[in-house]
C-alpha positions in Angstrom: 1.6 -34.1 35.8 2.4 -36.6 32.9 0.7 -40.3 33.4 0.8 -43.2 30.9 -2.6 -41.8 29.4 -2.3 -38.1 29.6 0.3 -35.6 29.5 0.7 -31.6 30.2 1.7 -29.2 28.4 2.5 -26.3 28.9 0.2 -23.8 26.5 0.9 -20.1 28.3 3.6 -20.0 30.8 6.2 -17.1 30.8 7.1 -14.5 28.5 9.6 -15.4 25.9 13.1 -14.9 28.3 15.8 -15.6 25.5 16.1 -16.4 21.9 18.7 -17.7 19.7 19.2 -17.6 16.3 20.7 -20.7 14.4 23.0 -20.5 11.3 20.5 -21.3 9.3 18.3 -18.4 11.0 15.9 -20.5 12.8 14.0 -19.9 15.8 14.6 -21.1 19.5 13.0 -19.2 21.6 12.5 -20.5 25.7 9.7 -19.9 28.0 10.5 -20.5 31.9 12.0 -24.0 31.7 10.9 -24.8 28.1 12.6 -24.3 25.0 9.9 -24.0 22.4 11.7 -24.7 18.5 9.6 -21.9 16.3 10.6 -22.5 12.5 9.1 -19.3 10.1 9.2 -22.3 7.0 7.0 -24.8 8.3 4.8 -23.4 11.4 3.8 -27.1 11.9 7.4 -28.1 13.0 7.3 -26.7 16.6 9.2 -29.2 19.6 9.7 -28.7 23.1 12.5 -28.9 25.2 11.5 -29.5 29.1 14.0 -28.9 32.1 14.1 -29.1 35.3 15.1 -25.6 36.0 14.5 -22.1 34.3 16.8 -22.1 31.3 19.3 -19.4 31.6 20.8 -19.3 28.1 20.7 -21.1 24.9 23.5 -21.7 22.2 23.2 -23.0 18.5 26.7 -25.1 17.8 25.5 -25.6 14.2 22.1 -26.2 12.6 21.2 -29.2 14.0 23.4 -28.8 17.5 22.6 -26.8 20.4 23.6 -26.2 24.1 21.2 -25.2 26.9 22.3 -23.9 30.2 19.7 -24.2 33.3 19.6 -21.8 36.2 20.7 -25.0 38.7 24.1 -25.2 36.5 23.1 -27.8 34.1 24.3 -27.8 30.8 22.1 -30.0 27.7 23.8 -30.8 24.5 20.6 -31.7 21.7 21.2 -32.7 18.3 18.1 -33.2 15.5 17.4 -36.2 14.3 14.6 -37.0 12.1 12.8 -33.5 13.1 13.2 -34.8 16.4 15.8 -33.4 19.0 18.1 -36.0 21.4 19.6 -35.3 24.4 23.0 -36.2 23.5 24.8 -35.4 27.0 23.9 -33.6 30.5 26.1 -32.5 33.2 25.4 -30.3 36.0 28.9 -28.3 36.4 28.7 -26.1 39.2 26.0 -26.4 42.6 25.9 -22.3 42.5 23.1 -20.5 40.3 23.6 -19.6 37.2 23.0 -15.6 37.0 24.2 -15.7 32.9 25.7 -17.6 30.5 27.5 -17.1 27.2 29.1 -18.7 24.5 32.9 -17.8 22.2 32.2 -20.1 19.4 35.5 -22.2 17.9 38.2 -20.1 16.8 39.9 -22.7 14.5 38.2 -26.3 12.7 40.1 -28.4 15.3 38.7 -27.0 18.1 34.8 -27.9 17.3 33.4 -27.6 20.9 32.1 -24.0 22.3 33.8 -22.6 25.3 31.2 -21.3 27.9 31.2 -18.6 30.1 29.4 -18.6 33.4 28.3 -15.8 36.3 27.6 -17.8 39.1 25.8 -16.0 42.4 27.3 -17.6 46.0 25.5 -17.4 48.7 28.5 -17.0 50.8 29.8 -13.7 48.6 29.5 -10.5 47.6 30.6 -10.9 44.2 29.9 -13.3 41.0 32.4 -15.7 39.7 32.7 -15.5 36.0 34.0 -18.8 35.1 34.9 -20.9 31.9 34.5 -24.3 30.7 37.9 -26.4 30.5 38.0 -29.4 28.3 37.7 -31.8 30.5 34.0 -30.8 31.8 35.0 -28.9 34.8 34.7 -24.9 35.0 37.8 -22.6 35.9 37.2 -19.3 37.6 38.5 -15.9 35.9 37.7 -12.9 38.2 35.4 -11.1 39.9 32.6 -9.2 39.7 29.5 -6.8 41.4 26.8 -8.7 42.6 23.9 -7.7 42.1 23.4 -7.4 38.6 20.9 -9.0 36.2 21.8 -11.1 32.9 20.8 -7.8 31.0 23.8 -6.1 32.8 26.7 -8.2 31.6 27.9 -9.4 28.0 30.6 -11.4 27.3 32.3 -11.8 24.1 35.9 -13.0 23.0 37.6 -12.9 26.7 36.0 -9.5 27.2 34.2 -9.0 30.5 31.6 -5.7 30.6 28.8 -5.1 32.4 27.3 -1.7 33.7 25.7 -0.7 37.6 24.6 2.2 38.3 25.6 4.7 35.8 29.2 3.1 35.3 30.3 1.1 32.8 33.5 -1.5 33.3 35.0 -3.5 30.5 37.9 -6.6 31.3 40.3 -7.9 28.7 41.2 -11.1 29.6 44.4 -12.8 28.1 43.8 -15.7 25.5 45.7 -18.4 27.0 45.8 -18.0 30.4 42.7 -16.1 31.2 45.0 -13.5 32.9 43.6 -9.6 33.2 45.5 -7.4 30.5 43.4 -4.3 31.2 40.3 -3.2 33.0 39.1 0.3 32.5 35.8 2.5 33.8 33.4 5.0 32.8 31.0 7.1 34.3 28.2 8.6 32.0 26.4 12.0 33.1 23.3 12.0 35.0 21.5 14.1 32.1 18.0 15.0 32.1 16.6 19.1 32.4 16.6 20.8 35.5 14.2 19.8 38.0 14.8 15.9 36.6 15.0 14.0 39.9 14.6 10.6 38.7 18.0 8.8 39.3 19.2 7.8 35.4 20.6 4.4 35.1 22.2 2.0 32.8 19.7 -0.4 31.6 21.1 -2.9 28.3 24.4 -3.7 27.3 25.6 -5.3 24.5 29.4 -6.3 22.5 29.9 -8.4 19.2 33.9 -7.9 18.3 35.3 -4.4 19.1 32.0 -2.5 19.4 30.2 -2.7 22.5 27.2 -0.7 23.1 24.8 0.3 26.6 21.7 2.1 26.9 20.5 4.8 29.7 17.2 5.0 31.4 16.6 8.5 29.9 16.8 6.9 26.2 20.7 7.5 25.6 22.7 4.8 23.7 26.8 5.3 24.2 29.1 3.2 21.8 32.7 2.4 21.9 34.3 0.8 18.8 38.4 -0.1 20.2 37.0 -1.8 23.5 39.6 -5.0 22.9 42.5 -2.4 22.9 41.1 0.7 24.9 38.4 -0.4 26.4 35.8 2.2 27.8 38.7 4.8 28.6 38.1 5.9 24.3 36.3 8.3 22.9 32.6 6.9 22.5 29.9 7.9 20.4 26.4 8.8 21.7 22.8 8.1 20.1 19.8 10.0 21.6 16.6 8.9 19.9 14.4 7.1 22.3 12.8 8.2 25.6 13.6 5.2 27.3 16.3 2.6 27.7 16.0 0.4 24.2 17.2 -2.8 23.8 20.4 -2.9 21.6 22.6 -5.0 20.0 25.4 -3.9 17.4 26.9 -6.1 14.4 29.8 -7.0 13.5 30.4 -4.0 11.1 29.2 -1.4 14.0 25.7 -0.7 13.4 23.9 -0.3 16.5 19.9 -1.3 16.4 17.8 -0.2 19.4 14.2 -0.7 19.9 11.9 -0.3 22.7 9.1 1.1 24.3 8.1 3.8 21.4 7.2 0.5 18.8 10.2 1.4 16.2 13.1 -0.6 15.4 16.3 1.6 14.6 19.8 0.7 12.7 22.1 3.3 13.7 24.7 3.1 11.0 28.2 4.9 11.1 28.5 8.1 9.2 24.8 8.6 8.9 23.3 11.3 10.7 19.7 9.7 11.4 18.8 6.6 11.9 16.9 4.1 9.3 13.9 3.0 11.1 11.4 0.1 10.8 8.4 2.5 12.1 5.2 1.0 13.5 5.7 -2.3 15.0 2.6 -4.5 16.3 3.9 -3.7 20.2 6.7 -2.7 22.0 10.5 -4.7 21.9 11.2 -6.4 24.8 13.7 -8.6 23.3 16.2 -7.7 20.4 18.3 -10.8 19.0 21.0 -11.0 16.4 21.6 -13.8 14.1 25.3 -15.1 13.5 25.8 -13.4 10.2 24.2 -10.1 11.5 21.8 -10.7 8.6 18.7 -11.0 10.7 17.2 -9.4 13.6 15.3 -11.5 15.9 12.6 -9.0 17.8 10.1 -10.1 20.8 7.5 -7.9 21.6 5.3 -7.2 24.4 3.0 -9.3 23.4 5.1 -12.3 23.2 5.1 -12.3 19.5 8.3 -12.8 17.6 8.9 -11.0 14.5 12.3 -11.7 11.9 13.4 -8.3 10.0 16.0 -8.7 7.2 18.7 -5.8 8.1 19.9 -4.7 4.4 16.2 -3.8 4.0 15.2 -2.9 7.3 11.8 -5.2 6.4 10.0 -7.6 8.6 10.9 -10.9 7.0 8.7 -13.2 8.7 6.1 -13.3 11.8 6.2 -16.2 13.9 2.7 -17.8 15.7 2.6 -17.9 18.8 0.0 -17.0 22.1 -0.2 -13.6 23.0 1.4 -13.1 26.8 1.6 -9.4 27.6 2.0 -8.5 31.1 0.5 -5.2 31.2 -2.9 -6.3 29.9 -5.7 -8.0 32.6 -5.6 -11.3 32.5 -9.7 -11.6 33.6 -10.8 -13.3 31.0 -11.0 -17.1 30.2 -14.1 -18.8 28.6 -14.7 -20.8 25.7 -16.8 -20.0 23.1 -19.8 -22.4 22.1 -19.4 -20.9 18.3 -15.8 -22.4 18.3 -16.0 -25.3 21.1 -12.9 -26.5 21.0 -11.0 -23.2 21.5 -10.0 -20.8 24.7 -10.6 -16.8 25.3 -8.4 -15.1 27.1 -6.7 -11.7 27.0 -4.7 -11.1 23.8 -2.5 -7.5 24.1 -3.8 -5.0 25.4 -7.3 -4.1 24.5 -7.9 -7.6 22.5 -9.0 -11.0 22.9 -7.8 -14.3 21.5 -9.0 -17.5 20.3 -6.5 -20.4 21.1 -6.5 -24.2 20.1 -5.0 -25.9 23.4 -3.9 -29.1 21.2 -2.6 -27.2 18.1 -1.0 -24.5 20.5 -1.7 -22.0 18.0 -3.6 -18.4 18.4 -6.9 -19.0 15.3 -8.2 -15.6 15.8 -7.4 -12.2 17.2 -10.0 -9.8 17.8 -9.2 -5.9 18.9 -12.6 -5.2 21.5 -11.6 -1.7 23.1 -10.8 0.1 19.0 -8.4 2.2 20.7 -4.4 1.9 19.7 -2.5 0.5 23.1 0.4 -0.5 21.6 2.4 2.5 23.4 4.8 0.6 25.8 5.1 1.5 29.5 7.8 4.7 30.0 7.0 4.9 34.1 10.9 5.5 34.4 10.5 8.8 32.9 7.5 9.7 34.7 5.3 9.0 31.5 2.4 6.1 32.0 0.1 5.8 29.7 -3.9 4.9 30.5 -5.8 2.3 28.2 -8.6 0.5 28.1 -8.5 -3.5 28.5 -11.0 -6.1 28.3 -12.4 -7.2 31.5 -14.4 -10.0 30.9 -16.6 -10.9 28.1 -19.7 -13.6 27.1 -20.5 -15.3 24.1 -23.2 -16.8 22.3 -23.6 -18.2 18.5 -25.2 -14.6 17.6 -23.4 -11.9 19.7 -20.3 -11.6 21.7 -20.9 -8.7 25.1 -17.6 -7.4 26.6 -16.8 -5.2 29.3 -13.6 -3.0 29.2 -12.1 -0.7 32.1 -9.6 1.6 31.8 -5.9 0.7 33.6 -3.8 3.7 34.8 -7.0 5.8 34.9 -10.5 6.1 37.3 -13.1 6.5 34.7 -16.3 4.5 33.9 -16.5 0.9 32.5 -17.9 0.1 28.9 -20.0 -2.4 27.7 -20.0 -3.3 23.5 -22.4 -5.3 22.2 -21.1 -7.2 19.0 -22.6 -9.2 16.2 -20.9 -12.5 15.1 -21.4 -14.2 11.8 -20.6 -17.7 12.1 -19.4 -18.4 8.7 -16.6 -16.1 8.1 -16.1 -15.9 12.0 -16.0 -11.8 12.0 -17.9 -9.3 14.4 -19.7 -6.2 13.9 -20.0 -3.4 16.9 -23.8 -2.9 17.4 -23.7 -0.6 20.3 -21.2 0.8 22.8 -22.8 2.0 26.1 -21.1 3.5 29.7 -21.7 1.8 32.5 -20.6 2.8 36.1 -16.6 1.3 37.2 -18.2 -1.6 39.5 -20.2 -3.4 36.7 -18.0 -6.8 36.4 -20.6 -9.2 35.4 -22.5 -10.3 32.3 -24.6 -12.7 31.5 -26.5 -14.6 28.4 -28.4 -17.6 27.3 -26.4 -20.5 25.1 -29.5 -21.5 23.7 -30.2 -19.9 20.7 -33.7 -21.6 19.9 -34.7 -19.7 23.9 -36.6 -16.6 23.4 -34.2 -15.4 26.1 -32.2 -15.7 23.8 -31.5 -12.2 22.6 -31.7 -11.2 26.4 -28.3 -10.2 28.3 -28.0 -9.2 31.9 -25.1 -7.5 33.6 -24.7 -6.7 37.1 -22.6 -4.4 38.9 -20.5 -5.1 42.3 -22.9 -2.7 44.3 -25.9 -5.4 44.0 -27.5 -3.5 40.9 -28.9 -5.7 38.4 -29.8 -4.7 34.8 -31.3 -6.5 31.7 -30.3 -5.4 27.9 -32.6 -6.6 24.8 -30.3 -7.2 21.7 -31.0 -6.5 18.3 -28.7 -6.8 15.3 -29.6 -3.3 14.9 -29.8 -1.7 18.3 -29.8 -2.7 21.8 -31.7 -1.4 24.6 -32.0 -1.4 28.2 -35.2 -2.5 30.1 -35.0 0.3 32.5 -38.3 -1.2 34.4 -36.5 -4.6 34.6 -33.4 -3.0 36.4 -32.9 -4.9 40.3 -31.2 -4.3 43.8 -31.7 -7.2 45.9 -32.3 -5.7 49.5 -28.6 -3.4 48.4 -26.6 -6.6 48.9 -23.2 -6.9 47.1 -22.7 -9.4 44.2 -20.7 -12.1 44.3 -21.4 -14.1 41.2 -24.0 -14.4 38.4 -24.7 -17.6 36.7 -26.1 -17.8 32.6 -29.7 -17.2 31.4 -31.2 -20.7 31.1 -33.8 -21.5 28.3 -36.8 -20.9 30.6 -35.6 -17.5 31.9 -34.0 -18.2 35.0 -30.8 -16.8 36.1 -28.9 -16.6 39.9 -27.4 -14.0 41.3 -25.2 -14.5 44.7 -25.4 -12.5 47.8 -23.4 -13.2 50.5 -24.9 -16.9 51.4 -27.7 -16.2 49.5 -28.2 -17.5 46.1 -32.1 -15.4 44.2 -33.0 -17.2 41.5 -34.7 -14.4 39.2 -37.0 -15.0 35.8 -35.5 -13.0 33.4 -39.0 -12.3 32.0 -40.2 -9.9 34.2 -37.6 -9.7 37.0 -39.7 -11.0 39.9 -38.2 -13.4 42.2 -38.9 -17.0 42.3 -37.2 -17.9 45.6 -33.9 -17.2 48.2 -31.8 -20.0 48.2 -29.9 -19.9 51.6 -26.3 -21.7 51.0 -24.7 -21.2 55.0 -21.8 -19.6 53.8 -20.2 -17.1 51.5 -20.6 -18.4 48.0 -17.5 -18.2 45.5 -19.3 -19.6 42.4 -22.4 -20.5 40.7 -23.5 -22.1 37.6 -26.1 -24.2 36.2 -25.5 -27.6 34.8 -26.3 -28.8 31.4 -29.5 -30.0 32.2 -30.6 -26.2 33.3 -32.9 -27.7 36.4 -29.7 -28.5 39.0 -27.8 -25.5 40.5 -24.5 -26.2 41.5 -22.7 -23.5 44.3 -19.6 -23.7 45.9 -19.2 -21.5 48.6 -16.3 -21.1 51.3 -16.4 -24.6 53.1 -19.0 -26.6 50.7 -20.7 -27.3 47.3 -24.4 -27.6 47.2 -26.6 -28.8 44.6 -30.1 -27.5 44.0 -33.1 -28.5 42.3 -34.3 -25.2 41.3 -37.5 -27.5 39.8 -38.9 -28.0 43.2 -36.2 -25.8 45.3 -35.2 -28.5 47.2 -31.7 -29.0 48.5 -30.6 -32.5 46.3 -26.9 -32.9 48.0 -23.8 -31.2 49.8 -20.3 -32.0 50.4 -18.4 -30.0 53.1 -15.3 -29.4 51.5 -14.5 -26.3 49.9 -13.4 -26.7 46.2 -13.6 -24.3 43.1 -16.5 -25.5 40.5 -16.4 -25.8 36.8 -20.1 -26.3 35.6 -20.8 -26.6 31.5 -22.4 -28.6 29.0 -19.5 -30.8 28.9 -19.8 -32.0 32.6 -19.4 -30.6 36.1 -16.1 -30.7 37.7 -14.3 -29.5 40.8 -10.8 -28.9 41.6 -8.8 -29.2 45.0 -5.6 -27.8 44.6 -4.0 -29.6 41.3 -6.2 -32.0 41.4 -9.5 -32.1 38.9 -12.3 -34.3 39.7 -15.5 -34.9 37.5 -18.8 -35.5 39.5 -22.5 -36.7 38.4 -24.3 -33.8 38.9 -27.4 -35.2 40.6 -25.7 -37.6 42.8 -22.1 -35.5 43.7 -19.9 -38.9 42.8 -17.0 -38.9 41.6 -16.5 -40.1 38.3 -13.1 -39.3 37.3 -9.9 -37.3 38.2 -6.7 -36.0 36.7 -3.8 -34.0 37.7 -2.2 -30.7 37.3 1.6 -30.2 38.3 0.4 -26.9 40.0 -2.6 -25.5 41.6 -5.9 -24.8 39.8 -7.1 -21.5 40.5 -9.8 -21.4 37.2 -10.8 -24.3 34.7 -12.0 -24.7 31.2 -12.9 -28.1 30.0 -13.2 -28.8 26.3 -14.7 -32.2 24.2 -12.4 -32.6 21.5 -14.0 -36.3 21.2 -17.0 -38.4 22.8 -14.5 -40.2 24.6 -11.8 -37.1 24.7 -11.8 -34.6 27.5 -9.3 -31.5 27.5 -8.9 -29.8 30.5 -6.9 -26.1 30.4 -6.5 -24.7 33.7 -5.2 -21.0 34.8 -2.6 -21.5 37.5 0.3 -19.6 39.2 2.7 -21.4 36.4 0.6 -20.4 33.5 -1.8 -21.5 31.6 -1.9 -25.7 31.7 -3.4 -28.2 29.4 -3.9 -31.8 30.6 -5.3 -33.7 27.3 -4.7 -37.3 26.1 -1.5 -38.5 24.8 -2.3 -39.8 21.5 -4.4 -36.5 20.6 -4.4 -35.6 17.2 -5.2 -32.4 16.0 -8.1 -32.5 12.7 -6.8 -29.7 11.2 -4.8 -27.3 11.1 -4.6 -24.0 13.0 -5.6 -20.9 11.2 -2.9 -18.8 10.9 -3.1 -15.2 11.6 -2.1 -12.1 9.5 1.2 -11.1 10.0 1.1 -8.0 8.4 0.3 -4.6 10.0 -2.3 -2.9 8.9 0.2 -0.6 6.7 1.1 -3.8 4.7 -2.2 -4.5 4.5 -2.8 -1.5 2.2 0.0 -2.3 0.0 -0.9 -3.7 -3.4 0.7 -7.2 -4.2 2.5 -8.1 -7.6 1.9 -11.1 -9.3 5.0 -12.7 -7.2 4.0 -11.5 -4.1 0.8 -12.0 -4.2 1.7 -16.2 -5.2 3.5 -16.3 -2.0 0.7 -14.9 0.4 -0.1 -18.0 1.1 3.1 -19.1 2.1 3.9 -19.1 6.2 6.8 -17.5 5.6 5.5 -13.8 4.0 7.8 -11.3 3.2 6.9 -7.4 2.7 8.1 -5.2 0.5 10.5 -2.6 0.9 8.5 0.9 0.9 8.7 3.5 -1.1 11.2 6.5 -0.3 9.3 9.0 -0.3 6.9 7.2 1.7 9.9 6.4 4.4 10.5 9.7 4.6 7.0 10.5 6.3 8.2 8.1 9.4 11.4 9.5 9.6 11.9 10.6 12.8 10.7 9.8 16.1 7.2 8.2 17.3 6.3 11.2 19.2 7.4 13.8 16.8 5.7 11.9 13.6 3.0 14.2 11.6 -0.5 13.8 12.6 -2.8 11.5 9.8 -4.8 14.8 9.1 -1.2 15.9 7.4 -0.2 12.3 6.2 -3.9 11.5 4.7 -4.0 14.5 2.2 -0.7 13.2 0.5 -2.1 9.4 -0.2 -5.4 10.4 -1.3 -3.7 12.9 -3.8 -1.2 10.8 -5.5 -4.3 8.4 -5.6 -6.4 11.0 -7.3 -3.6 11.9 -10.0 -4.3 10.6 -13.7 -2.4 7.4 -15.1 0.9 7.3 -17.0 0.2 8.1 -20.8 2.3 5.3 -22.0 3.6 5.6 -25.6 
């Protein structure tokens, strides 16, 4: 919630839901309620838009115009001024939800304004309304349809109706003038698939831009038809078979179909040409595919929640936009900060990798791929194919080393630990050792003090109630098998950090052992009266601070005496910023030998963890993980010191590419284009993901045309 001193925003909230392309191919892409502007010229020009509602659909009226439509039926007209956006007008034009919403731009200069299509759900019906704007503000219903259906099931475009269910496909001409039917027309696709295939085949996507519209089957089929204004779907269609799921697709205005998906590839069917011309090894999979007005540019969201540009008359990614990494599939388990970089966030990246984020920047400053395995493979569960990777459980970090735990998804198999060296000046990491542990060890441990001489010491602890301790070296690490634990067979709830003199907690139950570190021996049982949730030192390293199930305690692990308690049961955030507690949304910060409140701020949803960061003595910025996303409550006249380090857009194909004098100018540009490759390099990737040649055939090829002697030039 927004006061007079600080505001929220919004840093991680939903995956990018739709994205519009202006005329002058700029970026609006919207997150839940908030359209987010993401320009590829100037990263530093990013606005917000907030609603009140999800938005359903958003529409560019020119470069510096645009229309928003909200899921409670409101409809937003913005206009840019001064690289800020005003809300020009607002009207709410129907009380039913908004199921889709689309826009037939202008047909002639005196008609300027769009005319908007709605699919309204009522409660009271078993169809949809599809209705249109009128001039005068009000909406005018056209027909009927299914309910049922999702936004992805139904496209709109000049007075034609389609939209698929089931395995049938229906497609409505309206009349220009008075919105009257002038033909409706079915089709039923196959069921397909080999014998034995009992998965029930479904369209998925469906798509239209002029005469072509296009729809894509579970099983990876994509059917065009090319005279749907004066046939509809009763004509002969054309079918595409190169994926082995339902793509996205969208066609241009000259026919060409693209279709990207699960397998990571983008492909531009083009009419006439027997294979496709793809754009082969994308960062993640599509979950998104956009056109642009001129069917110049392709607009592609991934998996990751990234958002890439690819010019179409080179099939070549054009520009890579920043933003957070939001991928579904991967575990979202971790969320620390980092005392190397203290004023950013860790948290899952994609799958297999981490991320450093500035919370006032909004920016991603470092990626870091922990597991060394390729995940980038999307999810094909509709055709009985799932794949198992491994994802980053949680991690802990110090100045000198970074410790992560991965577990495998989709598959019962052992956990692993990685021990990595960090140098602090060019902020990379080295693997030092990878080690198997058993599937229940979830907890690691370190010391933040680097001047400890517990400071190379690392303890992780397993579920079970096992406890074991590591000794790091830049060159090796090892465990001290003699140090290894199991408090009377107890589970383990919680671990806290390795303090400078050696001591560390581990929870049981209500019991809280405080160990040394040194030699493992127990310095005393701290009984708390209930189950605990937490634990964590504060900065001083003498109080203990545990919130269990109906209180939070405070001990003096000095002279093991009980210092305060407060019966009410609250989550704990314990650092060397401060301690704080939160209640539902709200935060409160508490002296740590006394338990007084010293401050409180609040969230617009409930905190379920917290990270607190000191951008400034006086400067508190707290992020918080909650059910809408990830939350940032920070002062309102904040100003970022620098900027945000921008990360490489390339993939690491590009990266191997020699620059020219021109291109190699422009690298430093946000904007970064690639170059087109060479043919008979294309040809390697021709063909689909999973019937590519293996590297053992491709390497031989590179390393000898890099072997063969120069040009003799005359």
């Amino acid at each position: 919630m927004e006061t007079a001193d600080n505001i929220e925003v919004t840093l991680v909230g939903q995956a990018y839901s739709n994205v519009s392309i202006s005329p002058n191919n700029r970026i609006l892409a919207t997150s839940g309620s908030t359209c987010e502007f993401l320009s590829d010229k100037n990263r530093e020009f990013r606005r917000f838009l907030k609603h009140d509602s999800d938005v359903i659909a958003t529409f560019f009226q020119s470069n510096e115009r645009l229309v928003t439509v909200t899921e409670n039926g409101e409809v937003s007209e913005f206009e840019e001024r001064d690289k800020k956006f005003e809300k020009l007008s607002s009207r709410r034009v129907t009380a039913f939800p908004v199921v889709a919403a689309f826009a037939q731009p202008p047909k002639s200069d005196e008609d300027s304004e769009l005319k908007l299509w709605f699919v309204l759900k009522k409660s009271d019906s078993e169809k949809y309304d599809v209705c249109i704007s009128c001039a005068n503000g009000s909406i005018e219903k056209v027909l009927e349809i299914p309910s049922g259906l999702r936004k992805e099931h139904i496209s709109i475009c000049d007075g034609v109706v389609s939209f698929i269910q089931g395995l049938t496909i229906q497609t409505i001409v309206t009349s220009d003038t008075d919105r009257s039917v002038l033909s409706d027309t079915k089709f039923t696709a196959k069921k397909g698939g080999g014998e034995g295939d009992n998965v029930n085949h479904k369209f998925e996507y469906i798509a239209s831009n002029g005469n072509f519209l296009v729809a894509s089957i579970s099983d990876g089929r994509v059917l065009k038809w090319s005279n749907v204004k004066t046939n509809g779907v009763s004509d002969v269609h054309h079918r595409i078979h190169w994926h082995k799921t339902a793509p996205h697709v969208a066609v241009t205005e000259f026919g060409n179909v693209l279709s990207a998906g699960a397998e990571c590839v983008l492909a531009r069917h083009t009419p006439g040409q027997k294979e496709p011309t793809l754009l082969p090894r994308l960062v993640a999979p599509v979950t998104g595919l956009v056109l642009s007005p001129d069917s110049s540019t392709v607009a592609l969201v991934m998996e990751d929640n990234s958002i890439h540009t690819v010019l179409l008359s080179t099939m070549a990614i054009k520009s890579s936009l920043s933003t957070l990494e939001y991928c579904p599939r991967s575990l979202n388990t971790v969320f620390n900060s980092d005392p190397l970089r203290n004023r950013r966030i860790v948290m899952n990246g994609k799958p297999g990798s981490i991320q450093w984020f500035d919370p006032v920047t909004i920016s991603t400053s470092d990626r870091m791929l922990v597991t060394l395995e390729n995940s980038v493979d999307g999810d094909m569960s509709s055709r009985g194919i799932r794949s198992a990777f491994r994802d980053v459980l949680t991690t802990s970090l110090t100045t000198n080393f970074l410790v992560s735990i991965e577990k495998f998804v989709n598959f019962d198999s052992e956990n692993t630990v990685r021990f990595w060296q960090r140098f602090e000046n060019n902020q990379r990491s080295v693997l030092v050792a990878s080690i198997t542990v058993p599937r229940d060890v979830v907890f690691v441990a370190t010391c933040a003090n680097t001047a400890s001489k517990f400071a190379n010491t690392i303890v992780t602890a397993s579920t079970s109630g096992t406890i074991s301790v590591w000794d790091y070296t830049p060159k090796d690490v090892r465990e001290e098998l003699e140090k290894s634990r199991n408090w009377q067979e107890a589970e383990i709830r919680a671990i806290s950090g390795i303090q400078s003199d050696g001591k560390f907690v581990s929870a049981h139950g209500r019991h809280a052992v405080v160990w040394n570190v040194k030699n493992m021996k127990i310095i005393d049982v701290l009984d708390c009266e209930d189950d605990i949730i937490r634990l964590d030192f504060a900065a001083d390293g003498r109080h203990l601070i545990v919130s269990t199930k109906k209180s939070v305690v405070c001990w003096d692990t000095l002279c093991l005496l009980l210092v305060w308690r407060i019966r009410q049961s609250v989550g704990i955030h314990v650092s060397s910023v401060g301690s704080f507690a939160y209640d539902g949304a709200q935060v409160m910060r508490f002296d740590t030998e006394t338990g007084r409140v010293l401050g409180s701020v609040q969230f617009s949803a409930p905190v379920d963890e917290l990270i607190v960061i000191q951008h400034r003595q006086d400067a508190l910025i707290y992020v918080a993980k909650t059910s809408k996303g990830i939350l940032c409550n920070r002062p309102a006249n904040l100003k970022s010191s620098g900027k945000g380090a921008n990360s490489d857009s390339q993939t690491p194909f590009q990266q191997l590419a020699r620059l020219s004098a021109s291109a190699a100018s422009a690298a430093s540009k946000p904007a970064q284009f690639v170059r087109q490759p060479r043919p008979e390099a294309a040809r390697l990737f021709a063909g689909p993901v999973h019937q590519l040649p293996p590297i053992s055939m491709i390497a031989p090829l590179f390393i000898e045309k890099s072997l063969l002697p120069p040009l003799v030039r005359a």
